[in-house]
RODO-2510 file (C-alpha; in nm, 4 decimals, decimal comma):
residues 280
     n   res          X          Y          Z
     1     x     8,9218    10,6076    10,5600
     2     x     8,8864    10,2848    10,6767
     3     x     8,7992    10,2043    10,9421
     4     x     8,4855    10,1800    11,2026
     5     x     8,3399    10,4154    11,4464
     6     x     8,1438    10,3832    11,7402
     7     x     7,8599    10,5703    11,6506
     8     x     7,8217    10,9143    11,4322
     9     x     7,8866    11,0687    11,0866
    10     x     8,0879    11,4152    11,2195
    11     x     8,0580    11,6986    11,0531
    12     x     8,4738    11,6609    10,8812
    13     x     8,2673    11,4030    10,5996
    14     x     8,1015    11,6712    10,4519
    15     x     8,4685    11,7918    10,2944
    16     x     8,5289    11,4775    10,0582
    17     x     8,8581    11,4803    10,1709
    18     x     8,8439    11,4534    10,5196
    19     x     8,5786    11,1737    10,5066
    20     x     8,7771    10,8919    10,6225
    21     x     8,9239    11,1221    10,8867
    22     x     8,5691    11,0618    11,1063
    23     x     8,6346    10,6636    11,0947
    24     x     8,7552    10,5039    11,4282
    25     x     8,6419    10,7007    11,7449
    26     x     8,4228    10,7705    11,9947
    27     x     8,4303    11,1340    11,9357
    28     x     8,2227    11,2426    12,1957
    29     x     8,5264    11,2567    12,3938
    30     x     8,6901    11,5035    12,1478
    31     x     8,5843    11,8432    12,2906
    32     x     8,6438    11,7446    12,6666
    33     x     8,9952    11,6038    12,5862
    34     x     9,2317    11,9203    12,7430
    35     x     9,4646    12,0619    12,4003
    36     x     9,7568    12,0962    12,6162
    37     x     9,7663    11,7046    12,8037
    38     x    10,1270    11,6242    12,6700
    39     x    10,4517    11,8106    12,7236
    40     x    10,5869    11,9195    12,3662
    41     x    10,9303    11,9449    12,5071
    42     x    10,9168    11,5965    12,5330
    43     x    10,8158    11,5106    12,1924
    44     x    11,1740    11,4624    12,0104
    45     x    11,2561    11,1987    12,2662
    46     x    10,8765    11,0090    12,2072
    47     x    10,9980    11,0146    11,8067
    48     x    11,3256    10,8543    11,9097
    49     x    11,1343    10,5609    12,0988
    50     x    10,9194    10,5172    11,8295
    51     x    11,2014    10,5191    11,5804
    52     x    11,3512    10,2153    11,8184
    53     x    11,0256    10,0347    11,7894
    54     x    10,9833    10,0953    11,4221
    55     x    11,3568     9,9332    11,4089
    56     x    11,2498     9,6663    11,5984
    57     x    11,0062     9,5842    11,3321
    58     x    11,2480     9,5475    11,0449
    59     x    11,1873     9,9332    10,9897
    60     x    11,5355    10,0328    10,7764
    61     x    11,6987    10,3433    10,8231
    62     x    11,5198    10,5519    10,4961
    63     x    11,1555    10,4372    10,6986
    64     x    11,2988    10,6329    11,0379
    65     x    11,4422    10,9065    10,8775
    66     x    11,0898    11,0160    10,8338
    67     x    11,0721    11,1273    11,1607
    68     x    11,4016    11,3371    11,1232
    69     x    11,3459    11,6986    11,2305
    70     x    10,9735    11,7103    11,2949
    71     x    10,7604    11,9445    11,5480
    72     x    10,4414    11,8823    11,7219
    73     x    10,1536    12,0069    11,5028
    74     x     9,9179    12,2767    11,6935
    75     x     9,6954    12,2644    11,4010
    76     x     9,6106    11,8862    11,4016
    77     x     9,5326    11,8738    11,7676
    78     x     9,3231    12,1786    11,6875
    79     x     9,1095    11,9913    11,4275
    80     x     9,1089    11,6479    11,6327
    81     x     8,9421    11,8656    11,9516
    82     x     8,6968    12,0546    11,7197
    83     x     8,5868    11,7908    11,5792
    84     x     8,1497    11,7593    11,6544
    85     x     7,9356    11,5107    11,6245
    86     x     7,7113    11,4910    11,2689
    87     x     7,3691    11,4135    11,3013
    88     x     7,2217    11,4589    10,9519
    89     x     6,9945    11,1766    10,8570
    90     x     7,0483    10,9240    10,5498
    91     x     6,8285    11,1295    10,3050
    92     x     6,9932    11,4709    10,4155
    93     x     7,3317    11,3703    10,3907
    94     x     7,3025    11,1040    10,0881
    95     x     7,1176    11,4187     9,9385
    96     x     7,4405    11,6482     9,9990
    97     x     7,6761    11,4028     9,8617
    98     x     7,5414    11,1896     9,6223
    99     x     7,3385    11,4218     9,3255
   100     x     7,6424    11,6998     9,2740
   101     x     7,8733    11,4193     9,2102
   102     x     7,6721    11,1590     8,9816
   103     x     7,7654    11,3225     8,6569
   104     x     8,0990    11,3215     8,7564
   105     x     8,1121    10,9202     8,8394
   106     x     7,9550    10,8565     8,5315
   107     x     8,2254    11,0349     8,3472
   108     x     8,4841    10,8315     8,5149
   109     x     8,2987    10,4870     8,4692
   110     x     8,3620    10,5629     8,0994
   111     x     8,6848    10,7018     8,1296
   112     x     8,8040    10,4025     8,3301
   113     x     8,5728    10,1154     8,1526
   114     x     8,8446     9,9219     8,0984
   115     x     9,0158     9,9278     8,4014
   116     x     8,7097     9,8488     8,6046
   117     x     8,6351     9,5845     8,4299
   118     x     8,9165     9,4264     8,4794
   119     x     8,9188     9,4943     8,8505
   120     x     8,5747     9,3655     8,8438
   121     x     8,6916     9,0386     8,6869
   122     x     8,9696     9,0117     8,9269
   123     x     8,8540     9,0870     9,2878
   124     x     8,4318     9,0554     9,2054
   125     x     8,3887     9,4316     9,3161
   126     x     8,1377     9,6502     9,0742
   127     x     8,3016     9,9665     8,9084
   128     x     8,0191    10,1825     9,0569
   129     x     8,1203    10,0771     9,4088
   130     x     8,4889    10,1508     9,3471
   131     x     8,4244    10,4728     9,1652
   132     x     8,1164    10,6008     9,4652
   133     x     8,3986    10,5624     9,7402
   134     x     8,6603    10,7622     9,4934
   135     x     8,3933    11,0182     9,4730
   136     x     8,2500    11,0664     9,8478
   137     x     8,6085    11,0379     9,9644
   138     x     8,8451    11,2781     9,7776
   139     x     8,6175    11,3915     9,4918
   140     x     8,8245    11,1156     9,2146
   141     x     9,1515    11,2855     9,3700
   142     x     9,0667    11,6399     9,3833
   143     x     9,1230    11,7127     9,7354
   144     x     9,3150    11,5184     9,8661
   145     x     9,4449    11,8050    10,1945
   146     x     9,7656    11,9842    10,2606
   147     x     9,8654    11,8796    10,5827
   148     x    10,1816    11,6662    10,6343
   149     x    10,0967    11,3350    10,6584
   150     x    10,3918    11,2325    10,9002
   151     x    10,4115    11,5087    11,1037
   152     x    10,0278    11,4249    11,1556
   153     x    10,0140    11,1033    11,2380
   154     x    10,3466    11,1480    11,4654
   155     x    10,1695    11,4570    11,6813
   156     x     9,8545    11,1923    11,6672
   157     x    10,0422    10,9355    11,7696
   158     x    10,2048    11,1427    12,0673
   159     x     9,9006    11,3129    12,1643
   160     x     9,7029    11,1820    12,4907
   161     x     9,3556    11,1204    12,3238
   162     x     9,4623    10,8421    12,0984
   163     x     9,8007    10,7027    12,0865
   164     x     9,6750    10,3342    12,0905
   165     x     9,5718    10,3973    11,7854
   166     x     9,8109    10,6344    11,6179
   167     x    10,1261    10,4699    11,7347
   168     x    10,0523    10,1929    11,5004
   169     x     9,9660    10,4026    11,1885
   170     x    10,3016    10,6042    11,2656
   171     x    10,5173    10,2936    11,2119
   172     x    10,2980    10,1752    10,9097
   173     x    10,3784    10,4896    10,7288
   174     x    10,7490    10,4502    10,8268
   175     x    10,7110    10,1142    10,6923
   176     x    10,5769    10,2757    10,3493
   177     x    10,8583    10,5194    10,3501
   178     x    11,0957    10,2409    10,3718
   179     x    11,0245    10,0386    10,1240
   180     x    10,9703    10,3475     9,8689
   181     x    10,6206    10,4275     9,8260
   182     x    10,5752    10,7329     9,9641
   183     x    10,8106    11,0725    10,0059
   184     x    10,7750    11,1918    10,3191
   185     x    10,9356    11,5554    10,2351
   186     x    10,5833    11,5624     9,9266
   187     x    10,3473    11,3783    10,1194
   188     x    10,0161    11,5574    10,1768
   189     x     9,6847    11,4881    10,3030
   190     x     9,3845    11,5300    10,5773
   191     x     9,5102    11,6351    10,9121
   192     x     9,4099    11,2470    11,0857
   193     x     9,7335    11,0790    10,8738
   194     x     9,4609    10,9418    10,5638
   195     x     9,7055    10,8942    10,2616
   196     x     9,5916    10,8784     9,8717
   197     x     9,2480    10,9261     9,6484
   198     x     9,0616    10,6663     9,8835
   199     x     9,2076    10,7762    10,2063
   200     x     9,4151    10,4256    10,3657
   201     x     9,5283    10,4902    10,6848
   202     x     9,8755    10,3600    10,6757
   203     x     9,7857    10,0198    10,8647
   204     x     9,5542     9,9740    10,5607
   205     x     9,7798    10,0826    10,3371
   206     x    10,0346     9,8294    10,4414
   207     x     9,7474     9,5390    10,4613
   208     x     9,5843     9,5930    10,1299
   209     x     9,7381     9,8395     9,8785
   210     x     9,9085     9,6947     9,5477
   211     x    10,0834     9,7699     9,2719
   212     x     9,8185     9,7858     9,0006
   213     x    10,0090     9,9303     8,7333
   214     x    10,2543     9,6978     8,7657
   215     x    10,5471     9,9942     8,7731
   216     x    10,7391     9,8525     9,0873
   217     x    10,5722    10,1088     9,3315
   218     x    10,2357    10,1575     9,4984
   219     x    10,1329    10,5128     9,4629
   220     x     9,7677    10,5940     9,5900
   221     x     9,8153    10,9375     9,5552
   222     x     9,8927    10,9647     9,1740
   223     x     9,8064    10,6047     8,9933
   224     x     9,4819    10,5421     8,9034
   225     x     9,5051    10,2081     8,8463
   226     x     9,7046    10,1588     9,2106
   227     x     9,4027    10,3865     9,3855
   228     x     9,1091    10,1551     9,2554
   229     x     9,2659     9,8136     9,1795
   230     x     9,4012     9,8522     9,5716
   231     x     9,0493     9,9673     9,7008
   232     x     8,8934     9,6675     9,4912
   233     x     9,1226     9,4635     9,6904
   234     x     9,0396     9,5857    10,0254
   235     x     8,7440     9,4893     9,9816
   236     x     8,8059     9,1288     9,8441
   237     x     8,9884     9,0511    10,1535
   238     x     8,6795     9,1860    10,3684
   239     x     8,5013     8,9042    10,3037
   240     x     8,3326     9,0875     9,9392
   241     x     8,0753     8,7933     9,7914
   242     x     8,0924     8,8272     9,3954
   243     x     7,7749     8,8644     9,2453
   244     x     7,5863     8,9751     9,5358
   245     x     7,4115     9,2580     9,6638
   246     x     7,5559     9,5333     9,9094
   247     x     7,2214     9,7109     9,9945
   248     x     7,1332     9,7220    10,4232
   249     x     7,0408     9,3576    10,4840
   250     x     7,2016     9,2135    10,1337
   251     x     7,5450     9,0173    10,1875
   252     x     7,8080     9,2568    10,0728
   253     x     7,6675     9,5482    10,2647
   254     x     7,8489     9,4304    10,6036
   255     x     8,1730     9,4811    10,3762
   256     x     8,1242     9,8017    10,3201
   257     x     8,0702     9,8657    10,6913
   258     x     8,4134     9,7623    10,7023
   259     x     8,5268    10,0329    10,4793
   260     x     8,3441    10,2829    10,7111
   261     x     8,0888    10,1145    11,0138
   262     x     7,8976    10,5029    11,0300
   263     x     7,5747    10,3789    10,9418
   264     x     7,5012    10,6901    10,6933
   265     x     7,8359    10,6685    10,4999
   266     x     7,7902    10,3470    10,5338
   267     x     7,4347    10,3274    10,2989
   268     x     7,5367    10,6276    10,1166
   269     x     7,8258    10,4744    10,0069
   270     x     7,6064    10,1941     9,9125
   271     x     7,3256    10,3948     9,7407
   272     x     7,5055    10,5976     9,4935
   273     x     7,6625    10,3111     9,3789
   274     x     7,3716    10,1789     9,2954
   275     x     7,3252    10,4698     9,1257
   276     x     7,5928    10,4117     8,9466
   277     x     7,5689    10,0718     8,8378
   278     x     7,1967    10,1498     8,6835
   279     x     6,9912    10,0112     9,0069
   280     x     7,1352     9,6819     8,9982
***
């Protein structure tokens, strides 16, 4: 989800729930990176550092239990290497994305009137914004992937490509885990660690998901509410102007770049909500 890249759309945003799994990285270096540049042997020790460092942060002990018992994940280094860069212009992706899902949106604009509205009076985001980032990134929580989120973003994080980056996310979501909103043993998702209907990584997660439902627990894999009033609020605190517009060169469109800095996603994202919200 959420983050930038440095450069191109790949060709995992075409599956609605593997969108946010292209944010980040310069994946040109993807196919070159050898599978086989760490020693797996060594992997239960790496999990027993991080669990130290993870302490060190005021992790408790149900956070590092997460990493209890897991194995290196073949398959997630498999889909991190095979990953290819997506060159599809604005019109030929927007095209792909946006028309087979417009009916849909417009269905859950009504469903959810009331609860947009209230997000919209809260955090100054328009419902067709919230509800074109549900759609493009999971299909409103249809698919959200199968692959174990932990075990993920631990191989991830233990892989040589990108640790920098994973190592982080890998104590986030042990920071989730600990403070009881998420099940480590249930949680599913893409294969890059992307967690709920809008796809947080866990360092987003941690920044910017709340408790919308007020029910003493974030879930952004089953509340609605939590999903959309915490994606409302991500962008609030990414510098979101109320009342403007988020079209390329308009104020608010430099937040959405935020949300995802590939420069199709990016106005796609931005054109079908303005679908959405009637071609305000």
């Amino acid at each position: 989800m959420v983050k930038a890249i440095l450069g191109a759309i790949l060709f995992a945003a075409m599956v609605p729930a593997l969108a946010a799994a292209q944010t980040e990285v310069p994946y040109r270096y993807a196919a070159t990176t050898p599978r086989n540049c760490v020693d797996r042997a060594k992997f239960p020790a790496f999990l027993t550092r991080m669990k130290a460092e993870a302490a060190a942060q005021g992790v408790g002990q149900r956070g590092l239990a997460a990493l209890d018992g897991l194995a290196f994940d073949e398959s997630v280094v498999s889909h991190d290497r095979g990953q290819k860069v997506f060159t599809q212009s604005f019109e030929e992706f927007s095209g792909r994305m946006v028309p087979p899902r417009l009916g849909r949106a417009r269905q859950m604009m009504q469903k959810h009137a009331q609860l947009l509205a209230r997000i919209k009076q809260e955090f100054g985001v328009p419902p067709g914004l919230i509800v074109a980032i549900w759609g493009l990134e999971t299909d409103f929580g249809a698919f959200l992937g199968k692959f174990d989120t932990v075990r993920s973003l631990a191989t991830l994080a233990y892989d040589c490509r990108r640790p920098e980056k994973f190592r982080p996310e890998l104590v986030a979501i042990m920071k989730i885990v600990d403070r009881g909103d998420l099940d480590p043993a249930t949680a599913r998702g893409a294969w890059a660690g992307e967690i709920g209907q809008t796809q947080f990584m866990p360092t987003t997660f941690v920044k910017f998901a709340i408790d919308y439902d007020r029910d003493g627990r974030i879930d952004l894999v089953h509340s609605v509410p939590d999903v959309l009033g915490s994606t409302a609020n991500f962008f609030k605190n990414n510098n979101w102007q109320r009342g403007q517009g988020w079209q390329p060169g308009q104020p608010n469109f430099a937040a959405i770049q935020q949300w995802n800095q590939a420069e199709v996603y990016a106005r796609t994202i931005a054109y079908f909500a303005l679908q959405l919200e009637g071609g305000r």
